[in-house]
N, C-alpha and C positions, 0 to 999 in steps of 0.2 A: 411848918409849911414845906410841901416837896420840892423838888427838882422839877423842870417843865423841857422834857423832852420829845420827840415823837417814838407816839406809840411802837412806832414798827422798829425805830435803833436799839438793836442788841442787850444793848444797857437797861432798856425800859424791863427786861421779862429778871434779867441780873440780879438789879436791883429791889424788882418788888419781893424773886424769892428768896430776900438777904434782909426783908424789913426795910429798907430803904423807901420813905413816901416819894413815890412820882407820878407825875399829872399829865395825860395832854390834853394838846391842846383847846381841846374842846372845854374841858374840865375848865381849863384857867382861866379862857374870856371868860368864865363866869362870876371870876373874882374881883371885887372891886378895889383890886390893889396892884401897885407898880412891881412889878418882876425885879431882881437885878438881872443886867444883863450881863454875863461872864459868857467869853470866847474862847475857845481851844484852839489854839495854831499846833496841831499835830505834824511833829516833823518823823516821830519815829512810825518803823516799819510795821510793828504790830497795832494796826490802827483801833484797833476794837479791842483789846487787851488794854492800851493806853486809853480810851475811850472810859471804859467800864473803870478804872482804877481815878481818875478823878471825878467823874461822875459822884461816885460812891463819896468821894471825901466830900464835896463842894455840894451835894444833895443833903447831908446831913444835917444841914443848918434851919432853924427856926424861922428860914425867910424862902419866900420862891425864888426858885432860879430860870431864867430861861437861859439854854445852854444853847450856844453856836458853834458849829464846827467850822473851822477852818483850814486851810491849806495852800502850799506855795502853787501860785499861779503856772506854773511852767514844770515842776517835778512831777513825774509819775510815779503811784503807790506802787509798787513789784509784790508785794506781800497781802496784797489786799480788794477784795474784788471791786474792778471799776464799776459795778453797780450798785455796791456799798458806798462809795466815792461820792458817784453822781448822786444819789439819793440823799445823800445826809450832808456834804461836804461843802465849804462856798469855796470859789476861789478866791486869795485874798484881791487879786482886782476886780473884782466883780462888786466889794464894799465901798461904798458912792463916800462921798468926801464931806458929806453933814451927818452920817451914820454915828450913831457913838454906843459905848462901852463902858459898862460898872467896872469891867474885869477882863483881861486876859492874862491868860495862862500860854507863857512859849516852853516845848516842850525839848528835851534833848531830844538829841539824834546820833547814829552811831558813826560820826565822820572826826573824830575829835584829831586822827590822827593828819588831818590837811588843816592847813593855814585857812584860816576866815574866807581871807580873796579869794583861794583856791574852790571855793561851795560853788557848787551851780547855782544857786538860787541866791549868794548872798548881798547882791543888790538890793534883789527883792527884799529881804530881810532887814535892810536897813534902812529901808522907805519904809517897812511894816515898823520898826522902831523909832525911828521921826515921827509918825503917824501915831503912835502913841501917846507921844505928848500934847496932843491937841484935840486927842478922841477918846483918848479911854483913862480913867481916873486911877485904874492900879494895876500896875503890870506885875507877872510872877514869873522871871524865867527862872525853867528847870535842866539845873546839869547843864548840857552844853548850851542849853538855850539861856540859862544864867552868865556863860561864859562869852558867850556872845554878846549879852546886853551889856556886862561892867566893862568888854573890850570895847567897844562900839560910844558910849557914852562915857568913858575915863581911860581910855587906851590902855588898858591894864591887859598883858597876855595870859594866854594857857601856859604852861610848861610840861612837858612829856615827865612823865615818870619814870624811874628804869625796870618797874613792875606794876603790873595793876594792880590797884588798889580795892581789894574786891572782900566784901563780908559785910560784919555789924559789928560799929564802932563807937565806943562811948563818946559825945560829944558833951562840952561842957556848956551849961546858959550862962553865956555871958551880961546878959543885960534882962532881969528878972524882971523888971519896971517896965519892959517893951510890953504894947498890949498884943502884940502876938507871939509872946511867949506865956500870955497870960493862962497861968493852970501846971504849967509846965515844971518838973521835977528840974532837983540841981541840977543831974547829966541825964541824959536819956542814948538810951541806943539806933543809930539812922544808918540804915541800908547803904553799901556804897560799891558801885560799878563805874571806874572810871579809868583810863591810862593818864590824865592829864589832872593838871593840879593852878588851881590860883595859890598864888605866894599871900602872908599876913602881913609882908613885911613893903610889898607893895602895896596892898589896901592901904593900911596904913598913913602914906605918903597922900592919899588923896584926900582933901577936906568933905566933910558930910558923908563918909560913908563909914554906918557902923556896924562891926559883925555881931551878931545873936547868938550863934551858935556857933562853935569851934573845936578842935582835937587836936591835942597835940601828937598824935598819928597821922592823920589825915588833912589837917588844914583848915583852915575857914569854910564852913557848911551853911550858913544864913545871913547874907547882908542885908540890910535896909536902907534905900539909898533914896531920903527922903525927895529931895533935890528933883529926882525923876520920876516921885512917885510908884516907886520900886524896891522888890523883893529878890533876891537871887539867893539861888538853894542851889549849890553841886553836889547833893545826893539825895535818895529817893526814897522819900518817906512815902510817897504814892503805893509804892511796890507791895503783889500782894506776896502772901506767904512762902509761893514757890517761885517768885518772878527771877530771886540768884540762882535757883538751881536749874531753873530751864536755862539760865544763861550757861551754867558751869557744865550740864551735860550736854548742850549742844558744843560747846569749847572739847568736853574730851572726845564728843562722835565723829568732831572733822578732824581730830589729831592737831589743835589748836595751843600751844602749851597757856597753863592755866593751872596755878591752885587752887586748892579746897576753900571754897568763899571762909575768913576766918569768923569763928564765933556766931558762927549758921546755925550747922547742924549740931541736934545733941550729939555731945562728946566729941563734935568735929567728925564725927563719920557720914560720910555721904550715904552712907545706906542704912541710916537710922532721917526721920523724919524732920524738917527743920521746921522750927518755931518762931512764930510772929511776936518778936518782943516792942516793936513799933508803933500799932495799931493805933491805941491812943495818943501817941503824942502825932502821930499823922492827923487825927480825926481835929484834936486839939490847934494844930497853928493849921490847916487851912478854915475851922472856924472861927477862930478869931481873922482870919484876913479878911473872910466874907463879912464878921457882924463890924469888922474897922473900915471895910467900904461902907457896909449900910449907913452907918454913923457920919460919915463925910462926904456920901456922894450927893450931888444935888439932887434935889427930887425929879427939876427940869433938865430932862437928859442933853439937851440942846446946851448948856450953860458946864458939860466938862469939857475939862481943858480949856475953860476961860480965863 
């Protein structure tokens, strides 16, 4: 079954010439079956870049999706046309308080180097994360929005790095029996753009929270924190093929210092073409997160978070 987007969002024309089935609206009243409904809280800058990159994973799945955009009440997009915004975007106040959700997705954003309190918007942010518990049945924060959910709900901090952590890094499956590692190779290689890091050694210290995927390079990459009905990933299996090197050429055009993302590009040269060794096991755990809500969500949307 496809993805249930509007015709006119970006991702609709993306997607179909990628093979990706999508529907609208029109198409779907027609079907005599309940959608999941999965929400996007897009906090980063490229809205439609970010847009099209989960689309694409969370459409792949054998069930319909309707997909929701979201966005903070009070932040304005800079990188992104406000009539792309207005047209596609809710604000997150504007979602009424018996609304609910199969699914949200919080997405990172590129503020890691300010403290939590310091975000414009991070009140709001943790009214939308309270709000969670009681409206939407599985949360997935990504990267800083993962870091925000395990600080927020177990006080756990970021920690600054003394270099970014930037390339494709073997990650080990720690918990093979998870069913959203279900399919998934012993290590698999995951995208990683980040200055800031969670510690193992404070997960650890906090009961019910288990990592899935981990490096010992880079740190814990996938917890599951059944407790809150949550997933936290701090790096970016979403990302497409060229998403590190827009990052690494836009880093050398403003004179930004920055290395060669590691284990990118062949042979590590930037001027040789870099390869997507990710794709599958991207496609692989956000389908299992979709078919492990189908499996647990209620049918009567009114009854999550009960």
């Amino acid at each position: 079954m496809p993805i249930k987007i509007p015709a006119t969002l970006p991702a609709f024309d993306v997607l179909t010439r990628e093979g990706v089935m999508v529907l609208d609206e029109d198409a779907a009243s027609r079907q005599d079956i309940r959608p999941l409904r999965i929400a996007l809280l897009n906090l980063m800058p490229k809205k439609i870049q970010t847009e099209n990159q989960f689309a694409r994973l969370i459409g792949a799945t054998p069930l319909q999706i309707e997909f929701t955009l979201l966005r903070m009440s009070d932040h304005q997009a800079r990188n992104t046309a406000a009539e792309h915004m207005e047209s596609f975007y809710r604000p997150f106040e504007e979602v009424t308080e018996d609304e609910k959700f199969d699914g949200l997705i919080i997405t990172g954003a590129p503020i890691e180097h300010l403290p939590f309190e310091d975000v414009t918007y991070w009140d709001e942010l943790r009214r939308v994360m309270d709000w969670t518990q009681t409206s939407v049945h599985s949360t997935f924060g990504v990267c800083w929005g993962g870091m925000a959910m395990i600080n927020h709900f177990h006080g756990i901090n970021k920690h600054m790095l003394d270099a970014k952590a930037f390339g494709c890094f073997r990650h080990r499956n720690l918990a093979p029996s998870s069913p959203y590692l279900r399919g998934f190779s012993d290590d698999c290689v995951v995208p990683v753009s980040r200055w800031t890091e969670i510690r193992q050694a404070e997960v650890d210290t906090k009961p019910g929270l288990v990592t899935l995927l981990g490096s010992d390079e880079v740190g814990p990459c996938l917890i599951e924190d059944p407790d809150h009905r949550a997933l936290y990933i701090f790096n970016h299996f979403e990302y497409d093929r060229d998403t590190l090197k827009q990052e690494y050429d836009r880093d050398i055009e403003s004179g930004t210092p920055i290395n060669v993302p590691l284990n990118y590009y062949t042979n590590d040269d930037p001027a040789l073409p870099p390869l997507n060794r990710w794709r599958s096991h991207a496609h692989l755990l956000y389908g299992n997160w979709i078919n492990e809500i189908y499996q647990t969500t209620p049918y009567d949307l009114s009854k999550i978070g009960a």
